[in-house]
TORDO-462027 format. One record per residue (C-alpha): x, y, z; residue number from 0. Coordinates in nm, 2 decimals, padded with zeros to 4 digits. Layout:
N
[[X Y Z] NUM]
...
This chain:
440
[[05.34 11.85 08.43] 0]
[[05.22 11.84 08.13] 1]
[[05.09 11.49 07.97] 2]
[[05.15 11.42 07.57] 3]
[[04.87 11.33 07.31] 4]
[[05.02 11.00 07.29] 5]
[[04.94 10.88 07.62] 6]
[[04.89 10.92 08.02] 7]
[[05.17 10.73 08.11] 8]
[[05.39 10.99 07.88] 9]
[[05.50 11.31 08.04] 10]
[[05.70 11.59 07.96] 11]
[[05.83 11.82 08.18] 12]
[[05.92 12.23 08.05] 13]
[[06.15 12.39 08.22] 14]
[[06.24 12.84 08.20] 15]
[[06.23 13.06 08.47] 16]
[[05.93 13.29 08.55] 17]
[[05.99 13.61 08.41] 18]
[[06.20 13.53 08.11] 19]
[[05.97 13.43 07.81] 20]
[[06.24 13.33 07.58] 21]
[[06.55 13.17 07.65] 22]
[[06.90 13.28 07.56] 23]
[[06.91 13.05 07.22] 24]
[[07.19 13.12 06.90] 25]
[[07.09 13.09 06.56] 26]
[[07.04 12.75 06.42] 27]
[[07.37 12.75 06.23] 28]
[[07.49 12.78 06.63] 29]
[[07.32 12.46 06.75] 30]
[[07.23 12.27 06.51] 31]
[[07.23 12.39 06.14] 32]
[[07.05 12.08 05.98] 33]
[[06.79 12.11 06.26] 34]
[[06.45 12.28 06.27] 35]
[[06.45 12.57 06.58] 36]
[[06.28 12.39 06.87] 37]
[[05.98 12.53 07.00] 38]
[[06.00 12.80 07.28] 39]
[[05.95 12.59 07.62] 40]
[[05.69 12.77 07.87] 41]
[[05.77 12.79 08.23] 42]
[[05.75 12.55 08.52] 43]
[[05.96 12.45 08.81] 44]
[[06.33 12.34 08.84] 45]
[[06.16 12.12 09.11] 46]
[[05.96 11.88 08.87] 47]
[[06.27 11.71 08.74] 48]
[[06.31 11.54 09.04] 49]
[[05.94 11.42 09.06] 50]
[[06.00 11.30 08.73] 51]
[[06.30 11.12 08.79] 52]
[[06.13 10.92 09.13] 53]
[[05.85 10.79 08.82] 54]
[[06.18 10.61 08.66] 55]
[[06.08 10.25 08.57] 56]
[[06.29 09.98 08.50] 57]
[[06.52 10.17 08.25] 58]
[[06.80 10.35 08.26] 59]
[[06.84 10.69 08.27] 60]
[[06.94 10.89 07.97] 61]
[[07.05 11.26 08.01] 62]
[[07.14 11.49 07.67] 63]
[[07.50 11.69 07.67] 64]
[[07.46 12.01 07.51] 65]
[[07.24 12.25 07.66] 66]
[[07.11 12.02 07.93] 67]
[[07.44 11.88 08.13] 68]
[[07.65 12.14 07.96] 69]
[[07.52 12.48 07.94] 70]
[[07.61 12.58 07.55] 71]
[[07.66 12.35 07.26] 72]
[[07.96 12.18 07.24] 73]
[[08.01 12.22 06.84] 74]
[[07.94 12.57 06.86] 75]
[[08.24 12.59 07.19] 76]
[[08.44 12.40 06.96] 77]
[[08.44 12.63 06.66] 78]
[[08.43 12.94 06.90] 79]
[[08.80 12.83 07.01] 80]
[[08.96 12.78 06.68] 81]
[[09.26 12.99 06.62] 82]
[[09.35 13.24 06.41] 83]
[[08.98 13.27 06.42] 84]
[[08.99 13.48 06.04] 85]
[[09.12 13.14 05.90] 86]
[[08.88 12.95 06.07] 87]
[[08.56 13.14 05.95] 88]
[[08.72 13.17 05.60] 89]
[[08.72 12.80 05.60] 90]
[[08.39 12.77 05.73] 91]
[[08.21 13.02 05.52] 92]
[[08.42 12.80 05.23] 93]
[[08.20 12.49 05.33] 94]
[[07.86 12.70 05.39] 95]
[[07.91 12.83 04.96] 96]
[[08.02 12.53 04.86] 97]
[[07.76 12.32 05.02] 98]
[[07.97 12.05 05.02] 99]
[[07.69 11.85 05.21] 100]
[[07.53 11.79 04.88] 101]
[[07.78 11.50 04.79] 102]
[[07.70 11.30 05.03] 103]
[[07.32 11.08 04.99] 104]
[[06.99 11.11 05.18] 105]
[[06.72 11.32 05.24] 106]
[[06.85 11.50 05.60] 107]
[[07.18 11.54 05.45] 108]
[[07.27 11.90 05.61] 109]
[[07.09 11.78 05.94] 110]
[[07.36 11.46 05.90] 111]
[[07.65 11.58 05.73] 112]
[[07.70 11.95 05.74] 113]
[[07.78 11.99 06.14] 114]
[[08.04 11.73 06.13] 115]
[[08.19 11.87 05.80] 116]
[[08.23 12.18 06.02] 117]
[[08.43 12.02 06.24] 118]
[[08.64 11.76 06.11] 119]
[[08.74 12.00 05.80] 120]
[[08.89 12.30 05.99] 121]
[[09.04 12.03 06.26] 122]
[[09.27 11.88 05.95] 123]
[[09.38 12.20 05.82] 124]
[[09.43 12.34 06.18] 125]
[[09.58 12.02 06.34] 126]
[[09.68 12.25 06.67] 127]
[[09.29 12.30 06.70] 128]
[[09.20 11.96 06.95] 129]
[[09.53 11.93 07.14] 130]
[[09.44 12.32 07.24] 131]
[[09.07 12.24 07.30] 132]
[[09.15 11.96 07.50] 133]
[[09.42 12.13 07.76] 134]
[[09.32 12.49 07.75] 135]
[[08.95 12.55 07.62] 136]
[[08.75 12.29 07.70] 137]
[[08.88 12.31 08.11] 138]
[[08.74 12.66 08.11] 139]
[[08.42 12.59 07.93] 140]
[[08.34 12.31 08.11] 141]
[[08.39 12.55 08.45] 142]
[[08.21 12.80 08.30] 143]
[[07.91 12.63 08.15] 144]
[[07.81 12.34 08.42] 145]
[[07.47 12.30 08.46] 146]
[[07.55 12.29 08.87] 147]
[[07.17 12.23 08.93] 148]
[[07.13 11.90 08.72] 149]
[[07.48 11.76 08.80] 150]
[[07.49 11.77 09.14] 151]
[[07.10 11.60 09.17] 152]
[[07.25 11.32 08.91] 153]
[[07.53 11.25 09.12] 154]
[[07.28 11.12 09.41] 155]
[[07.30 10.77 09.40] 156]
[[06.89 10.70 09.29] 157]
[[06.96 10.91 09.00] 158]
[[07.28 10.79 08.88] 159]
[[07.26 10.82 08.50] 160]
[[07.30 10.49 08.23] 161]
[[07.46 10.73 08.02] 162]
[[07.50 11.09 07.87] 163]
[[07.38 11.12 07.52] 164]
[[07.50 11.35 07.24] 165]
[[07.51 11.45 06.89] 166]
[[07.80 11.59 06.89] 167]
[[08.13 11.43 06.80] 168]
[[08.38 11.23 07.09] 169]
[[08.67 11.46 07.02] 170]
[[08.50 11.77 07.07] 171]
[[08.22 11.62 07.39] 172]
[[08.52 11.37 07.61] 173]
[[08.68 11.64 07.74] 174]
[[08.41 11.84 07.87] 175]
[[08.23 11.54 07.98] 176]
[[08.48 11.41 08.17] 177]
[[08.49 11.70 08.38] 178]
[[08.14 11.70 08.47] 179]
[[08.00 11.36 08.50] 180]
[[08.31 11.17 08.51] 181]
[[08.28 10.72 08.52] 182]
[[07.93 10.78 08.34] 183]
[[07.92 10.65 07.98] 184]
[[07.90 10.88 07.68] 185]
[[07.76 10.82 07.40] 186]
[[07.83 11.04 07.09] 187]
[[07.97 11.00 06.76] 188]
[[08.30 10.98 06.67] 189]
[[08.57 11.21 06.52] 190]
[[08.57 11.05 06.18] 191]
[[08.22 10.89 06.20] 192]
[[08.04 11.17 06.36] 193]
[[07.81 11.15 06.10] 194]
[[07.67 10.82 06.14] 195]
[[07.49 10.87 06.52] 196]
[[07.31 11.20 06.33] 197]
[[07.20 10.93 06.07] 198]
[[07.01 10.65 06.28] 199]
[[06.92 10.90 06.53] 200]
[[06.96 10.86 06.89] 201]
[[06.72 10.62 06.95] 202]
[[06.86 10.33 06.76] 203]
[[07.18 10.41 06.90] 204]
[[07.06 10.33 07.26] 205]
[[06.86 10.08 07.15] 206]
[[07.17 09.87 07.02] 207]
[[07.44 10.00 07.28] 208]
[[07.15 09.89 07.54] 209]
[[06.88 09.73 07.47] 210]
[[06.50 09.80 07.38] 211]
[[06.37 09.75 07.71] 212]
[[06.60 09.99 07.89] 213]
[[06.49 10.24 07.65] 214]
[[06.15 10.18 07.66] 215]
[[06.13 10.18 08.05] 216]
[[06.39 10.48 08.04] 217]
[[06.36 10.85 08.19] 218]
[[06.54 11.11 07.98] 219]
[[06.61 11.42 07.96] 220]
[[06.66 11.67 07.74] 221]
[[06.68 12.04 07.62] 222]
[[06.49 11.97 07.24] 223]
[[06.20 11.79 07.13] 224]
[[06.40 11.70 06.82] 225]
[[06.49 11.42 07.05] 226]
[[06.10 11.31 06.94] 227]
[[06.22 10.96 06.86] 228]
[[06.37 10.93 07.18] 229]
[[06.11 11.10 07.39] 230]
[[05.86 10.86 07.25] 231]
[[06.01 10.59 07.31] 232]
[[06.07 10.57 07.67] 233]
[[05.87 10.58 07.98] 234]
[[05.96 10.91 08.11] 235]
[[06.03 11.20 07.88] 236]
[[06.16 11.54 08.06] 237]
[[06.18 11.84 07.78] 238]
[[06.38 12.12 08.03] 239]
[[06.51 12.45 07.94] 240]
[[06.76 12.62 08.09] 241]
[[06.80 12.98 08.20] 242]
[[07.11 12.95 08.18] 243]
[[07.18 12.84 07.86] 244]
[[07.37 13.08 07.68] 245]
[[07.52 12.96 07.29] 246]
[[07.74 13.17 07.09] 247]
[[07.72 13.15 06.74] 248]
[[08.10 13.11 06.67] 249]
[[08.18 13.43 06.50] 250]
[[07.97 13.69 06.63] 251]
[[08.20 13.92 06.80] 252]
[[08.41 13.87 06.49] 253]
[[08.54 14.14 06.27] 254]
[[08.47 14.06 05.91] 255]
[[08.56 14.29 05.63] 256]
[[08.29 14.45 05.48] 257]
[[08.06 14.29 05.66] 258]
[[07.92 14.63 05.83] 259]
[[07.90 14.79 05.48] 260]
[[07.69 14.49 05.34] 261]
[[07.46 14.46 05.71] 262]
[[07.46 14.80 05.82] 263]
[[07.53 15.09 05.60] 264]
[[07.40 14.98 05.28] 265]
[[07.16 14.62 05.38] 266]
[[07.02 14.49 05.08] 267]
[[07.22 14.63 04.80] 268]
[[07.52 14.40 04.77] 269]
[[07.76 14.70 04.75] 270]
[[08.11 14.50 04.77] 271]
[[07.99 14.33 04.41] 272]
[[07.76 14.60 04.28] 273]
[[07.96 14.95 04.38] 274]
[[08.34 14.79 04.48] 275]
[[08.40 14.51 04.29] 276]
[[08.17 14.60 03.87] 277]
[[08.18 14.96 03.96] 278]
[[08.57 15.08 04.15] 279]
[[08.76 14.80 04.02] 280]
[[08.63 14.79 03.69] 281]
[[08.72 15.16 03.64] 282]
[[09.04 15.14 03.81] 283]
[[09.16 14.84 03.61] 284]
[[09.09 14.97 03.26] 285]
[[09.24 15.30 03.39] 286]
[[09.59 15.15 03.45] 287]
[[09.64 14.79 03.40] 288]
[[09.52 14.78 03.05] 289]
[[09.85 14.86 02.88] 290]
[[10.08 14.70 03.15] 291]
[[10.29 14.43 03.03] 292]
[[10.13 14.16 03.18] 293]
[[09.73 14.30 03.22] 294]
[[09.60 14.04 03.38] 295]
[[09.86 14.03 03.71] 296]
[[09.81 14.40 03.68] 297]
[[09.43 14.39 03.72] 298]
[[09.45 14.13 04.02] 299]
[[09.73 14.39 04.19] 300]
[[09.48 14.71 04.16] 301]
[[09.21 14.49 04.30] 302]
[[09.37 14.37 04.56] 303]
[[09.47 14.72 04.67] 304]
[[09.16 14.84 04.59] 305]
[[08.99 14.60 04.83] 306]
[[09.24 14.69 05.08] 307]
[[09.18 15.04 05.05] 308]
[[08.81 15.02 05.12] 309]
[[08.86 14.80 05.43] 310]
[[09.01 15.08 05.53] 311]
[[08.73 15.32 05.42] 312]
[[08.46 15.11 05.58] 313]
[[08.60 15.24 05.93] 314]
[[08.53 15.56 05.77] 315]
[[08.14 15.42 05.75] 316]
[[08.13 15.32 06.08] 317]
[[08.27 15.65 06.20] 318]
[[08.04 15.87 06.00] 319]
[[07.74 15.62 06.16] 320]
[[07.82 15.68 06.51] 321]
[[07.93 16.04 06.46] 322]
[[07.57 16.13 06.29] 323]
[[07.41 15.88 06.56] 324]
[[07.55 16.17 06.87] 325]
[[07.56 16.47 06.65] 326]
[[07.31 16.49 06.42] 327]
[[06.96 16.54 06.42] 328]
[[06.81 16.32 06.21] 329]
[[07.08 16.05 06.12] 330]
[[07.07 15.81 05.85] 331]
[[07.09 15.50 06.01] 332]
[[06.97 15.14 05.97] 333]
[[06.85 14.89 06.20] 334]
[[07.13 14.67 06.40] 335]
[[07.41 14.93 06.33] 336]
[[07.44 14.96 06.68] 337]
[[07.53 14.54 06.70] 338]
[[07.74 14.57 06.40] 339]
[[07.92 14.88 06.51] 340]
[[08.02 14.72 06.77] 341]
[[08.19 14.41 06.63] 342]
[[08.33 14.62 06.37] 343]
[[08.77 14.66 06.46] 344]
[[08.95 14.98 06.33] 345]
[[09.28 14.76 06.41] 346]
[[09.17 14.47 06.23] 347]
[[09.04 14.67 05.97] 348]
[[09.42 14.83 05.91] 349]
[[09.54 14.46 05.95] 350]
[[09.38 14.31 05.72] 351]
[[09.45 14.61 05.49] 352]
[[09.85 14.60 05.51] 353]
[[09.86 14.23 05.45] 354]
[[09.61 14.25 05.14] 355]
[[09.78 14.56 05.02] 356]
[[10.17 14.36 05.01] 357]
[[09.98 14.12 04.81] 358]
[[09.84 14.36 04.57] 359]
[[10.16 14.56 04.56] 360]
[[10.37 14.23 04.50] 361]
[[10.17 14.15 04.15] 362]
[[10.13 14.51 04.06] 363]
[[10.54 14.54 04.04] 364]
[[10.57 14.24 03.89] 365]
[[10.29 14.30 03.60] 366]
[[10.45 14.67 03.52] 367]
[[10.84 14.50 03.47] 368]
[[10.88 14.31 03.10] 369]
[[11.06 13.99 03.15] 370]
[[11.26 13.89 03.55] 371]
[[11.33 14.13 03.84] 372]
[[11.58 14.05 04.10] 373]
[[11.43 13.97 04.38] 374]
[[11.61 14.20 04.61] 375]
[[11.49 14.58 04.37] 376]
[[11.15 14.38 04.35] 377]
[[11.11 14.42 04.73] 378]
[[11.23 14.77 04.81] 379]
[[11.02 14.88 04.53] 380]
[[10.66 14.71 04.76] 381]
[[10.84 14.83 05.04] 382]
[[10.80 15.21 04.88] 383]
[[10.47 15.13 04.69] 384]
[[10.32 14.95 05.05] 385]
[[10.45 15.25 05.25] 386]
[[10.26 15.51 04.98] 387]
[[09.96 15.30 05.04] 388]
[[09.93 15.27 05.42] 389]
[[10.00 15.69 05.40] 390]
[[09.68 15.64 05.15] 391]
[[09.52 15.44 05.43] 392]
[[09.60 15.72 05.71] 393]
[[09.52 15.98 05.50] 394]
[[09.16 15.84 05.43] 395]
[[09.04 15.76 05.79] 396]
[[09.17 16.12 05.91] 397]
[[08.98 16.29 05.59] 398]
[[08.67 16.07 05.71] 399]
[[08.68 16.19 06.07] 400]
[[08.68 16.56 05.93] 401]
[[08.44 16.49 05.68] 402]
[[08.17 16.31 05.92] 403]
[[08.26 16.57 06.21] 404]
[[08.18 16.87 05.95] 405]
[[07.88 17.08 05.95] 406]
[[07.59 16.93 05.65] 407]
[[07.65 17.18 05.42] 408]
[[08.01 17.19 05.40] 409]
[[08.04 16.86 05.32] 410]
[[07.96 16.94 04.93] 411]
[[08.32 17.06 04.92] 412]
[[08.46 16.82 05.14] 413]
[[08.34 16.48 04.97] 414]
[[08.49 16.53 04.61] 415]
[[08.84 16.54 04.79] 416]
[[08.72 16.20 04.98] 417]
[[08.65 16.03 04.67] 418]
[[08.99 16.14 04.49] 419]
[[09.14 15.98 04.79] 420]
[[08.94 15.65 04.74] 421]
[[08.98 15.64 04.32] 422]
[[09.26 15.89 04.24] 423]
[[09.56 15.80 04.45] 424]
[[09.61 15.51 04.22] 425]
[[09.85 15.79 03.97] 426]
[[10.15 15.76 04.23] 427]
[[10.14 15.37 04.18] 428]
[[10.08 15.26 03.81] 429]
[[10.01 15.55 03.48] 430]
[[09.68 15.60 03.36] 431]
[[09.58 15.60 02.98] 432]
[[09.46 15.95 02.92] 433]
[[09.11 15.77 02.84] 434]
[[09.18 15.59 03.15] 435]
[[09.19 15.91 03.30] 436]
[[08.95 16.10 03.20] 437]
[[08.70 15.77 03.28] 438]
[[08.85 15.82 03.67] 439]
């Protein structure tokens, strides 16, 4: 046991097992994005929670949801289980650049705001998202993340909580909750009003729900001293860290485009804006869409494709990585390509290539015509143009296994052939001024 600064009768209580000197913990933007990291808890007992809860006073007993009755953080479960999960990060990565929070007033507005933006936004443009949390995920996480230990020594009848106390949002806590400490209060903010609990903080909120006194003579307990306000308020303050506690940052294991390229081949040089986007598409653009009929369609089109293609030749960086990593002596590799490797999906890469690709194709036909194409000749001809692409697409991954399976020093010959493939190819779909040329 541990006593605080502030006086004998306070006592906090750290809980990890021997032998692990961190535990399992997910970025900030996991738990808690407004947040500041707690502290790493040293080791000590399971058994001293129950001495500390035989010192509770005349108070209630207040236990914390995520990462102390639940092991993982309910927000984080939440945005884990949204589906299609490439729509769901596209609309959070949309609220992250934006920084939407800024509209709102105060000081601690990303600690107040941007959590619950996270969650009600995506819920209203993926209505399907609770209804599926509530019957299907939240069943299973709630099985699979119990903190056994805790629950069954709160269900004695001395311990009986007052209630279980949360940040997060009713929506997203009830029906987790409800499967492991059901007919004990929960207190936590609401779907639409989430926001408001993060505000006062959880201490006034107990405070008016039950009075000062039961606070003050109160035991809780809890995973974070970010619960300070709380913790110093009451009689009995038990700071416990779980072993088990395992939280998922929501897209981890997700397969973003480009993502490796930017992390792992080529960290720190912003090569999607820098070499793709001012370099490729620049070139390719006033190659063949400057004297289409409608230029500017034209240049979306070839961008579009262009982006499309290089999904497509990222698998072709990840291959040559993990070749070079079993084959060659001294690889060029960078830290984490091994974590980023691993996330990285030849399948969705070729996905997310077809569908960008129609796209592309669909304005580039339409910017090459003068004046209305039927609808019907307009399709067969992105059927034909689409079909010469994903032969583009083929071709390029099978030239990149060659290439990055090839002996060093024939690769001189090979790589002007793999960079026709990735600029060149563009001659079977639109015509190329001969300055446009010559600039390919």
């Amino acid at each position: 046991m541990r006593r605080s600064p502030s006086g004998a009768r306070k006592m906090i209580s750290f809980f990890q097992p021997v032998g692990q000197a961190d535990p399992l913990r997910a970025s900030a933007d996991a738990r808690n994005p407004g947040s500041p990291e707690p502290e790493d808890i040293p080791v000590t007992p399971l058994a001293e929670v129950e001495a500390a809860l035989t010192l509770r006073g005349r108070g209630g007993l207040f236990v914390d949801f995520d990462e102390t009755l639940l092991l993982d953080n309910s927000t984080a479960a939440y945005l884990r289980s949204l589906r299609p999960r490439m729509l769901a990060w596209f609309i959070l990565k949309l609220i992250t650049l934006s920084r939407v929070w800024l509209l709102f007033p105060g000081d601690r507005r990303k600690h107040v705001y941007h959590d619950w933006l996270r969650v009600v936004i995506p819920t209203i443009l993926m209505p399907w998202s609770l209804p599926l949390w509530r019957w299907h995920h939240a069943p299973r996480i709630a099985r699979e993340s119990a903190n056994t230990p805790l629950i069954n020594l709160l269900k004695q009848p001395a311990n009986r909580p007052t209630a279980v106390v949360s940040l997060g949002f009713g929506a997203v806590v009830r029906p987790l909750h409800d499967r492991l400490l059901p007919g004990v209060p929960l207190v936590c903010g609401t779907f639409l009003g989430g926001f408001r609990l993060r505000s006062t903080g959880k201490r006034k909120h107990l405070e008016q729900a039950f009075g000062k006194g039961a606070v003050a003579g109160s035991t809780v307990i809890t995973n974070s001293e970010n619960d300070r306000d709380l913790l110093d308020a009451c009689a009995v303050p038990v700071v416990a860290a779980w072993s088990d506690a395992r939280v998922a940052a929501p897209f981890a294991d997700l397969y973003i485009p480009f993502r490796y390229m930017e992390r792992a081949k080529r960290p720190g040089q912003r090569y999607l804006l820098n070499g793709v986007i001012k370099y490729d598409i620049v070139a390719i653009v006033l190659a063949y869409a400057w004297d289409m009929p409608q230029p500017v369609l034209a240049a979306l089109g070839l961008a579009l494709i262009h982006l499309a293609v290089f999904a497509v030749y990222e698998a072709g960086y990840v291959d040559n990585d993990v070749s070079g990593s079993k084959w060659e002596k001294r690889p060029t590799l960078h830290s984490g390509y091994e974590d980023h490797a691993r996330r990285f999906s030849v399948v969705g890469a070729f996905a997310v290539a077809i569908a960008v690709s129609v796209l592309g194709a669909v304005l580039l036909n339409i910017a090459e015509v003068q004046g209305s194409q039927p609808l019907i000749a307009l399709a067969k001809v992105v059927v034909v143009d689409v079909a010469l692409i994903g032969g583009l697409f083929g071709a390029i991954f099978l030239f990149f296994r060659i290439f990055n399976r090839s002996a060093p020093d024939s690769r001189s010959v090979l790589y002007p052939l793999l960079q026709t493939l990735r600029l060149g190819i563009y001659g079977v779909l639109a015509s190329a001024t001969p300055s446009g040329a010559a600039l390919i």
